[in-house]
C-alpha positions as CSV (number, residue, x, y, z in Angstrom):
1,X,-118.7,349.5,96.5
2,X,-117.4,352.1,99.0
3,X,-113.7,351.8,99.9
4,X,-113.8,354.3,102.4
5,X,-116.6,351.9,104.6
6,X,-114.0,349.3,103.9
7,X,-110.8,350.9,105.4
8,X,-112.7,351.9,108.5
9,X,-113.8,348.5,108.8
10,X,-110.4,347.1,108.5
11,X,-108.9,349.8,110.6
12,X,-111.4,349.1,113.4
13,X,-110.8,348.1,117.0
14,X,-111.9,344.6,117.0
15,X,-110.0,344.5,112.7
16,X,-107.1,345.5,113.8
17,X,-107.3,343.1,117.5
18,X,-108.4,340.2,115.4
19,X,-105.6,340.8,112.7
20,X,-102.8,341.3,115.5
21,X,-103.9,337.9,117.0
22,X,-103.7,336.0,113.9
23,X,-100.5,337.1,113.0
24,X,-99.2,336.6,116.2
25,X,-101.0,333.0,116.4
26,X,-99.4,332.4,112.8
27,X,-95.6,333.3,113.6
28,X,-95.7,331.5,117.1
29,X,-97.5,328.4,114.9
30,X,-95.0,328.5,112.0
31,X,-92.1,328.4,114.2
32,X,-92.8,325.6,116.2
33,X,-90.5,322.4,113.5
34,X,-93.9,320.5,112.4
35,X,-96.8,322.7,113.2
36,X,-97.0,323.1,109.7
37,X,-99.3,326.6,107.8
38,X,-101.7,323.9,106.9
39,X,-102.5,323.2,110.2
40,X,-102.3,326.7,112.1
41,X,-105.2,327.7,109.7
42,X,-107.3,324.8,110.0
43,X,-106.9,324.7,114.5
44,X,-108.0,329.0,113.6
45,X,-110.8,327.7,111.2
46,X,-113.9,327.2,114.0
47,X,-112.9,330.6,115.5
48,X,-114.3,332.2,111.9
49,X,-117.9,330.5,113.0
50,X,-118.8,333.7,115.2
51,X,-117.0,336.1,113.0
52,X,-118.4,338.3,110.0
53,X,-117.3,336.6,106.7
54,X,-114.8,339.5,105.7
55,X,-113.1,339.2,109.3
56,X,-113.1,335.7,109.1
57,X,-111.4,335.2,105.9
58,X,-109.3,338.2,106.5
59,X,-107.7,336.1,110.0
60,X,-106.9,332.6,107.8
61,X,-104.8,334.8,105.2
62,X,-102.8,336.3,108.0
63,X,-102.6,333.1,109.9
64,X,-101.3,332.2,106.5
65,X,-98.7,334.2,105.8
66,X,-97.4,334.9,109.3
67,X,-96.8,331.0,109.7
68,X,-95.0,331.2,106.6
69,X,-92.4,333.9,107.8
70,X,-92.5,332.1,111.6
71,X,-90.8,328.9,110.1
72,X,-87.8,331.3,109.4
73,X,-87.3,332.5,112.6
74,X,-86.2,328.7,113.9
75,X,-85.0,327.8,110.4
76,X,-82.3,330.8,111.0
77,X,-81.7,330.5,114.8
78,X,-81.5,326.7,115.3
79,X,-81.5,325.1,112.3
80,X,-84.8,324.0,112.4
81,X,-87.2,324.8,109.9
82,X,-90.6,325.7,111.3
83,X,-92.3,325.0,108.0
84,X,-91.5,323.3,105.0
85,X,-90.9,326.8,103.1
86,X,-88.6,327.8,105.5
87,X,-86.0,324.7,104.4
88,X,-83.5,327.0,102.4
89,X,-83.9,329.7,104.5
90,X,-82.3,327.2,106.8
91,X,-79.0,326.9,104.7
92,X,-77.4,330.7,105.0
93,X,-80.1,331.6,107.8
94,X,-78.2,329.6,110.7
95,X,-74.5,330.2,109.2
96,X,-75.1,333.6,109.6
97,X,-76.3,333.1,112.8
98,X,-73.3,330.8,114.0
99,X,-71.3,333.9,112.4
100,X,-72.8,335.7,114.9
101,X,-75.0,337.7,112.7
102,X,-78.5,336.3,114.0
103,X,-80.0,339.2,114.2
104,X,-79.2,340.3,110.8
105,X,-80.6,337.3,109.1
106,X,-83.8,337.8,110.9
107,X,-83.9,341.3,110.2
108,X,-83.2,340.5,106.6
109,X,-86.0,337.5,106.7
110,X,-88.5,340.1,108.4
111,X,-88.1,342.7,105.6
112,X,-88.0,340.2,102.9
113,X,-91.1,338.1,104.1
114,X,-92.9,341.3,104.6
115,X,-92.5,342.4,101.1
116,X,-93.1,339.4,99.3
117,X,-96.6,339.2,101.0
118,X,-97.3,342.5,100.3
119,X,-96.6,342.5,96.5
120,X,-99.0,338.8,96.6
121,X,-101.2,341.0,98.0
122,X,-101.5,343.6,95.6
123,X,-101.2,341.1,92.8
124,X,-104.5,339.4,94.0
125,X,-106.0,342.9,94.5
126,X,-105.0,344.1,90.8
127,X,-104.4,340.7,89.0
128,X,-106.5,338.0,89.9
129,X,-108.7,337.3,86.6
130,X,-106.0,337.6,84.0
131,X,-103.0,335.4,86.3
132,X,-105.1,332.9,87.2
133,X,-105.6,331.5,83.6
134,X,-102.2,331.3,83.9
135,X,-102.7,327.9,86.1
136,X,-105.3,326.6,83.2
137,X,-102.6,326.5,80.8
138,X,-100.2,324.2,82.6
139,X,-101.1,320.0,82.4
140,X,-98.9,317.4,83.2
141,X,-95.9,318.2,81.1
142,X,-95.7,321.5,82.4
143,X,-95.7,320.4,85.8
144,X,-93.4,317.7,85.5
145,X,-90.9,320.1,83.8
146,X,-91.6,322.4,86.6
147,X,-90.3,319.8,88.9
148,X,-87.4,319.2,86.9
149,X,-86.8,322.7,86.6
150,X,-86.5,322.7,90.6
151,X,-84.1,319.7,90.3
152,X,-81.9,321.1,88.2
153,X,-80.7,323.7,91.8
154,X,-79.1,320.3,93.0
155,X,-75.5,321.6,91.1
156,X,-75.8,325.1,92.7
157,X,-76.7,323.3,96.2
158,X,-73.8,321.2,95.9
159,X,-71.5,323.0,98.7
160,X,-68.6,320.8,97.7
161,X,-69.0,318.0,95.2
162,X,-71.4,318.3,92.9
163,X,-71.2,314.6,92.6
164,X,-72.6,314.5,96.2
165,X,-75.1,316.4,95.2
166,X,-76.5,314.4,92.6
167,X,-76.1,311.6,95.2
168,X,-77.9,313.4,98.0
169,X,-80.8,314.1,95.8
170,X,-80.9,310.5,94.1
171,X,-81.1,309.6,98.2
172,X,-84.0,311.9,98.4
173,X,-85.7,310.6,94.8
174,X,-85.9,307.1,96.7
175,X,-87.3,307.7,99.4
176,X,-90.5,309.7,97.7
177,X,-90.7,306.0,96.2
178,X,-91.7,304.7,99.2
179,X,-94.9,303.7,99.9
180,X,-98.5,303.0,97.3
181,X,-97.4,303.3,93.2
182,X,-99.6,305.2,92.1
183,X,-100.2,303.4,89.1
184,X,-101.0,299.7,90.0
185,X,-101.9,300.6,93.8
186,X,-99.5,298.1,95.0
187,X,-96.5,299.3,98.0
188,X,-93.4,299.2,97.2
189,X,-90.6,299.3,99.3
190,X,-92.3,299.3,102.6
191,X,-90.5,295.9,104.0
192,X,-94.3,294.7,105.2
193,X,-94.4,297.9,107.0
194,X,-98.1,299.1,107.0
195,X,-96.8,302.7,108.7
196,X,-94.8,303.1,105.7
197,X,-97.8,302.8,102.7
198,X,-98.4,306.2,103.2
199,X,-95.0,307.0,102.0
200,X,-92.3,308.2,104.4
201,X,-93.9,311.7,106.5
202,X,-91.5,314.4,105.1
203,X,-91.9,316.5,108.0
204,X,-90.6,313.9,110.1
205,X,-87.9,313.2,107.6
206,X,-87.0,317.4,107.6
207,X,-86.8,317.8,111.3
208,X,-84.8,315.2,111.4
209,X,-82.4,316.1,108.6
210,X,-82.0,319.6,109.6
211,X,-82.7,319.5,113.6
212,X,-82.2,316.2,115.2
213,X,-79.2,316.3,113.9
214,X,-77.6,319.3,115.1
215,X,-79.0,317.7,118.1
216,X,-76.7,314.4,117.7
217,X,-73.9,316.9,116.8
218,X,-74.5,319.2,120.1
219,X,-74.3,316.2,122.3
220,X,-70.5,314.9,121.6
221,X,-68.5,316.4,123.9
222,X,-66.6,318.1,121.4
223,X,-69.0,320.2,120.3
224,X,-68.5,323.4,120.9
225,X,-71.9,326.2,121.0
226,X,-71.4,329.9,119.6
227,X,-71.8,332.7,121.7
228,X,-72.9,335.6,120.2
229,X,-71.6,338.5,121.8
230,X,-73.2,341.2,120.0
231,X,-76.6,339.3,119.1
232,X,-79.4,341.8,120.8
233,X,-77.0,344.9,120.3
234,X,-77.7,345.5,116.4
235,X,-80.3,347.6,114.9
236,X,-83.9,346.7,114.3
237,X,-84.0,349.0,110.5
238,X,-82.0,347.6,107.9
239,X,-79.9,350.2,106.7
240,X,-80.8,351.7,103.2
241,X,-77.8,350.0,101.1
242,X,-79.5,346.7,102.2
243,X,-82.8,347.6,100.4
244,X,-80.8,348.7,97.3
245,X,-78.8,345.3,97.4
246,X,-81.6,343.4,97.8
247,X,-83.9,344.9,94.8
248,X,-82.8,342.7,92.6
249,X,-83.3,339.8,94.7
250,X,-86.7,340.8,95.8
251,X,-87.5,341.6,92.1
252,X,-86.8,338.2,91.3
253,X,-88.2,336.5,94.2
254,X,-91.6,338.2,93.8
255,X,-91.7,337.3,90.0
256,X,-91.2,333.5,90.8
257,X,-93.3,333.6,94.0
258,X,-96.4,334.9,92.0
259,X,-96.2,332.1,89.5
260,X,-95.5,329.5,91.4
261,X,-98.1,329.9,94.0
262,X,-100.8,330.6,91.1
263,X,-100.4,326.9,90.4
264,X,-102.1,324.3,91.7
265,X,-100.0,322.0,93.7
266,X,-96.5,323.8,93.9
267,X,-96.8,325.5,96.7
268,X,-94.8,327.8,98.8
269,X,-91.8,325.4,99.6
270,X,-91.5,324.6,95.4
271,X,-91.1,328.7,95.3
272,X,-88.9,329.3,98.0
273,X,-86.3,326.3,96.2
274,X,-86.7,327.6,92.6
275,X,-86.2,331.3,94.1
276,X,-83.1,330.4,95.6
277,X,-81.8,328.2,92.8
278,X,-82.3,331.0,90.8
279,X,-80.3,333.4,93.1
280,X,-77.2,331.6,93.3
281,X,-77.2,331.6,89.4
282,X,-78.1,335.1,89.0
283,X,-76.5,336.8,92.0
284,X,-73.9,339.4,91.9
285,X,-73.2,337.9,95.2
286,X,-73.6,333.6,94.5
287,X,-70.2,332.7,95.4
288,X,-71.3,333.7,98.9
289,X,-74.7,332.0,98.7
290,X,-74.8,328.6,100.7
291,X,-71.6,330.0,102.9
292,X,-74.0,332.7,104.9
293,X,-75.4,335.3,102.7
294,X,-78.3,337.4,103.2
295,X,-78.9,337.1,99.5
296,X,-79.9,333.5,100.1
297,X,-82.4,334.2,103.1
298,X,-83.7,337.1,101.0
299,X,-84.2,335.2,98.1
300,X,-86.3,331.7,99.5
301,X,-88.2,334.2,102.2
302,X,-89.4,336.6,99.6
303,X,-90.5,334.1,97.3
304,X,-92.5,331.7,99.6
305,X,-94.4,334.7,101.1
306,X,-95.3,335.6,97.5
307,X,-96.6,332.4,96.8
308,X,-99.1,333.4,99.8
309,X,-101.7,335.6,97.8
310,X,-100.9,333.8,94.9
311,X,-102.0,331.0,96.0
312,X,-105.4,332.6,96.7
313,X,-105.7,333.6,92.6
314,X,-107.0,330.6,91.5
315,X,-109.5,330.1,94.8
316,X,-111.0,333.4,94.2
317,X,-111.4,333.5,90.7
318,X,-111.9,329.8,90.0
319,X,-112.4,327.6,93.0
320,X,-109.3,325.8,92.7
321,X,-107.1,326.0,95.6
322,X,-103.2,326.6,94.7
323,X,-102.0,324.9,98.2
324,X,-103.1,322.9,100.7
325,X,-103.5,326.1,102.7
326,X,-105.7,327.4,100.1
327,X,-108.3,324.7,100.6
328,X,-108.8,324.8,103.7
329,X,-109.8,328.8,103.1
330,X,-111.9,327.4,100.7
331,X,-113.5,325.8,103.6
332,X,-114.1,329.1,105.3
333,X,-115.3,330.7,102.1
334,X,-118.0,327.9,101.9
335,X,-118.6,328.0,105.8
336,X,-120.1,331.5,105.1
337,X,-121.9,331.0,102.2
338,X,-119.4,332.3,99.8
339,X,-118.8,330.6,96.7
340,X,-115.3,331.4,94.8
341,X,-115.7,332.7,91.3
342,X,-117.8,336.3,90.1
343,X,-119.9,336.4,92.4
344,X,-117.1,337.1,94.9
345,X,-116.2,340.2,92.6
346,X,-119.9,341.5,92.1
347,X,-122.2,340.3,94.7
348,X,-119.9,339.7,97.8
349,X,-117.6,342.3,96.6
350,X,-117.5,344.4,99.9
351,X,-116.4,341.1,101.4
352,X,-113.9,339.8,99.2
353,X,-112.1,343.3,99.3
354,X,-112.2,343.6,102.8
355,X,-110.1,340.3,102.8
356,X,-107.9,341.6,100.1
357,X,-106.6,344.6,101.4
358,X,-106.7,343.7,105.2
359,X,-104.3,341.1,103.6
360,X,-102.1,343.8,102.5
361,X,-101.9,345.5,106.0
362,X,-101.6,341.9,107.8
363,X,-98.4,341.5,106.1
364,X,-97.0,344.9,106.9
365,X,-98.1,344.5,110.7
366,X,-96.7,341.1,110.2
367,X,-93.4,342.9,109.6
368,X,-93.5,345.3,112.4
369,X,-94.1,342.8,114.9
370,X,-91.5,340.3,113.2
371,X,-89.0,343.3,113.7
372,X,-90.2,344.1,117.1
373,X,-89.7,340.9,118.0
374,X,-86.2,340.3,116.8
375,X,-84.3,341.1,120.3
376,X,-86.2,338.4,122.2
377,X,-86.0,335.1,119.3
378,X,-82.5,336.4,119.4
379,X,-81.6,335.6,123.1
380,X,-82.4,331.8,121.7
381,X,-79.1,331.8,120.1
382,X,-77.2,333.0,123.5
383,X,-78.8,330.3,125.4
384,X,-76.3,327.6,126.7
385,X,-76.1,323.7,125.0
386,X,-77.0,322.2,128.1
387,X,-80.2,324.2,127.9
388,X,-80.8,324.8,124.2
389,X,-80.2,321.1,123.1
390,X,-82.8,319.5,125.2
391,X,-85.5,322.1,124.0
392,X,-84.7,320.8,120.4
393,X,-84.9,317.6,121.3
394,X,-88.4,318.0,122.9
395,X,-89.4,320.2,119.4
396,X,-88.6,317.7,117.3
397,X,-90.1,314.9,119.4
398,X,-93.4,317.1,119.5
399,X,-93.1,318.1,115.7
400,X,-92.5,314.9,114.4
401,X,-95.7,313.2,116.4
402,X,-97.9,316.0,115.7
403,X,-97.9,315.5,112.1
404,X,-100.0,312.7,111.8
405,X,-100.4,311.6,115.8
406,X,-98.3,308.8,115.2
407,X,-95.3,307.8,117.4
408,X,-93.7,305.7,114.1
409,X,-92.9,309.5,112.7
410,X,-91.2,309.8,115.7
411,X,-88.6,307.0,114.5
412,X,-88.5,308.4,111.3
413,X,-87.4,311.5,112.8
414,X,-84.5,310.1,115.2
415,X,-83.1,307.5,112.1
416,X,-83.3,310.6,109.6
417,X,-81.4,312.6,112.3
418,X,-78.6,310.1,112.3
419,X,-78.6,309.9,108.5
420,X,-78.1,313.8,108.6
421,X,-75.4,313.7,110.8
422,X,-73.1,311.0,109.2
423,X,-74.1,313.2,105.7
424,X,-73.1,316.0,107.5
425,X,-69.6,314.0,108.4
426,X,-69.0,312.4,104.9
427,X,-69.6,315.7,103.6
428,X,-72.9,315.1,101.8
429,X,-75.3,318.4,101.6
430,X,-78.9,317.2,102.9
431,X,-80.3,320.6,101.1
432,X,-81.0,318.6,97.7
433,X,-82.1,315.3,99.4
434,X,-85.5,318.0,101.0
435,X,-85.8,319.9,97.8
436,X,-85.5,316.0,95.7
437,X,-88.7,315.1,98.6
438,X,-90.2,318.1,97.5
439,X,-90.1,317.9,94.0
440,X,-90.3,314.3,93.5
441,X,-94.3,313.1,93.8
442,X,-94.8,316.1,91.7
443,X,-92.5,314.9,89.2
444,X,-93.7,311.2,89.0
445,X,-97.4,312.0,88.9
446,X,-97.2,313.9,86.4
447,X,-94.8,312.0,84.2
448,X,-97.8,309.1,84.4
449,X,-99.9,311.3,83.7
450,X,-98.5,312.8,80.7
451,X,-97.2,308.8,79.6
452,X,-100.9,308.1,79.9
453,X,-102.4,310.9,77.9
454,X,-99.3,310.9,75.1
455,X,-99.9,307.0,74.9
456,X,-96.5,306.4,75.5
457,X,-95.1,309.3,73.2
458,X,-93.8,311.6,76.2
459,X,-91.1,313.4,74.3
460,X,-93.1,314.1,71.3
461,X,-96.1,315.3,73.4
462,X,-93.7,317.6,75.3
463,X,-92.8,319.3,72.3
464,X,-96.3,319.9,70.7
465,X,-96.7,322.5,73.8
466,X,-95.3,326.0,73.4
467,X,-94.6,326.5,77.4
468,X,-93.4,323.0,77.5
469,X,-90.8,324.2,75.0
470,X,-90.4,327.4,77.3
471,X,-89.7,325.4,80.0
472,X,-87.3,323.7,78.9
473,X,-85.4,325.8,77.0
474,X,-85.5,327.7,81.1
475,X,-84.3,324.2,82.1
476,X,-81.4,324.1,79.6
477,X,-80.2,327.9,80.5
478,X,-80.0,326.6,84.4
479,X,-77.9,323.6,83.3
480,X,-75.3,325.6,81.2
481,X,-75.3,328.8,83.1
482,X,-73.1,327.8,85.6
483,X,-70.5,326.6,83.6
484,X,-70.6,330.3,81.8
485,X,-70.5,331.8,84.9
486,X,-67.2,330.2,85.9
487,X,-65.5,330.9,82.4
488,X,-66.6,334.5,83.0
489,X,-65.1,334.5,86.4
490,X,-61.8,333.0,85.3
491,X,-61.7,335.6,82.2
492,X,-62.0,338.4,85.4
């Protein structure tokens, strides 16, 4: 295989046009509240038809990752998550930005969500065959403790009460309980509803909860908008005691992005929650997390863009996708002939390769535009309410029907933006009501299936499994460490 034809492929003319087009495609896509990654790549797919394989694989995993980072840059500026990864970002993101520090948090979003795609990228270049039997030893008890793992952030996501908390994510457990059980294939709480077999959307349901109802909150005449005088005046660099803040952070964002995106099903938004669970346990910094604190974008940004080329592990080496996003690369892998496992590595090495590393340089191009780009999202935030609320409005309306084409996510959408906004009043966090709609399928599919396998004996079958017993041992350490924390902080 020769590397140097490679990099004089990828830095090519038409590459490097292709590659900036995709990335700029994917940020624009990402950003726009329902316009999720899954569907930027697959509008891109036909476009790979008339492309060489290499090139055309290489564009979907930038489309990829740039959508990924593009949720963030509405998530930060108006509380509106582009993407379903972008959901935590959303909690410090726009408190910074009503703090008048929007420019930071995108700056600090940029950085961070260029280098967790970068180290994904080098661990699919270096890593592939040996992490992606990782994903072979997880069944249904792993999973399902994976889930709960998640759960357990509700305490830390509790601004106020943790008892709100619990009851914001009990509120979001319900609704994931809506629609076909998936044991007996009967609906359940659907009220003869045929819209609402499918379950309830949870785009819908976010833009709603985060979005629709800032928009309810913008239009009382109360309401006042924050002007951000020095928005567009800051630097574009972060300085270099932000990197050295942040290593930790990005350490343990990469760590967790990696192994969460080389599973099947968790997915980007499951990476960017646990990341930032695990941050406002672990932080030097987590009495500031959830208040505005660039350790929180850092944390969810860095992980979800990790979970990127992770994600693409178990597709190369074994066929199975690790997201949704993933299979519908799978799609262009097979479109050109190219079937995921050795032969990828041997035969259609030049290929594969190509992919890889033009993966590596999307994402840092992804970051140089992302920073280049900073001053204009910024203006957004100076924008008046008169103007800025009905361009919400008309995102949400357009996000919510674009999901699934259907005008009944549309009232989803509006009702979920009045239940966030009487949360917001009675003081109820909707943070753990998303991540409880995130986690939830996950956690009761795989607690049927492991019921089913164990024969009823779910507790005894847990404990037979080494990483079961890992994970929760993980589980238990999340549980206490807060209260540790506290007494340590009190002793100081």
């Amino acid at each position: 295989m020769d590397w140097l034809m490679i990099l004089q492929y990828i830095f090519s003319p038409k590459s490097m046009l292709v590659m900036s087009s995709s990335i700029m495609f994917g940020i624009i896509g990402g950003a726009l509240p329902g316009v999720s990654s899954t569907m930027c790549v697959s509008l891109f797919l036909p476009f790979t038809f008339i492309m060489e394989p290499g090139l055309g694989i290489l564009s979907l995993m930038a489309i990829y990752t740039a959508s990924v980072y593009g949720g963030s840059v509405t998530a930060i500026l108006i509380n509106t998550p582009g993407t379903a990864s972008s959901a935590a970002t959303a909690i410090d993101g726009f408190k910074l930005a009503q703090q008048g520090k929007g420019d930071f948090a995108l700056r600090i979003s940029t950085i961070s969500s260029g280098f967790g795609g970068v180290i994904s990228g080098f661990a699919l270049l270096l890593f592939a065959p040996p992490l992606s039997r990782l994903a072979l030893l997880f069944g249904p008890s792993e999973f399902f403790l994976l889930a709960c793992m998640g759960l357990s952030a509700v305490a830390t996501l509790a601004e106020e009460s943790i008892i709100k908390g619990v009851i914001s994510a009990l509120f979001g457990l319900f609704l994931v309980t809506v629609g076909v059980d998936y044991t007996v294939g009967m609906p359940r709480f659907t009220f003869g509803l045929i819209s609402l077999e499918g379950g309830i959307s949870f785009v819908p349901a976010l833009i709603g909860l985060f979005a629709m109802s800032q928009v309810i909150k913008m239009t009382k005449p109360s309401s006042s908008v924050v002007h951000i005088s020095n928005m567009i005046r800051g630097k574009i660099l972060p300085s270099l005691q932000e990197y050295i803040d942040l290593g930790a952070t990005y350490l343990r964002g990469s760590i967790i992005g990696i192994i969460v995106g080389i599973l099947p099903g968790a997915g980007t938004e499951i990476a960017s929650w646990i990341a930032y669970n695990t941050e406002k346990k672990m932080s030097p910094k987590r009495n500031e997390i959830g208040k505005g604190s660039k350790f929180g974008v850092a944390a969810s940004e860095v992980a979800n863009n990790a979970a990127t080329g992770a994600a693409l592990i178990p597709l190369f080496t074994l066929g199975v996708p690790g997201s949704p996003v993933a299979a519908v690369i799978l799609g262009g892998l097979l479109i050109h002939g190219l079937l995921p496992g050795s032969e990828l590595f041997t035969t259609h090495a030049g290929i594969t390769y190509t992919a890889i590393i033009g993966f590596l340089l999307a994402n840092v191009l992804m970051t140089i535009f992302g920073l280049l780009l900073i001053r204009p999202f910024a203006w957004v935030a100076q924008l008046r309410s008169s103007i800025i609320t009905p361009m919400i409005f008309l995102l949400c309306f357009i996000g919510a029907f674009s999901t699934n084409n259907n005008f009944f996510d549309v009232w989803v959408m509006i009702i979920f933006g009045f239940i966030g906004y009487f949360m917001e009043i009675g003081g109820f966090n909707p943070a753990p009501t998303v991540l409880a709609m995130v986690l939830g399928p996950m956690a009761e599919q795989r607690f049927l299936q492991m019921h089913v396998l164990s024969d009823g004996r779910v507790l005894q079958f847990m404990l037979s499994r080494p990483l079961s017993m890992v994970l929760i041992l993980l589980i238990i350490v999340f549980l206490v460490s807060p209260l540790f924390f506290r007494k340590v902080e009190k002793a100081f």
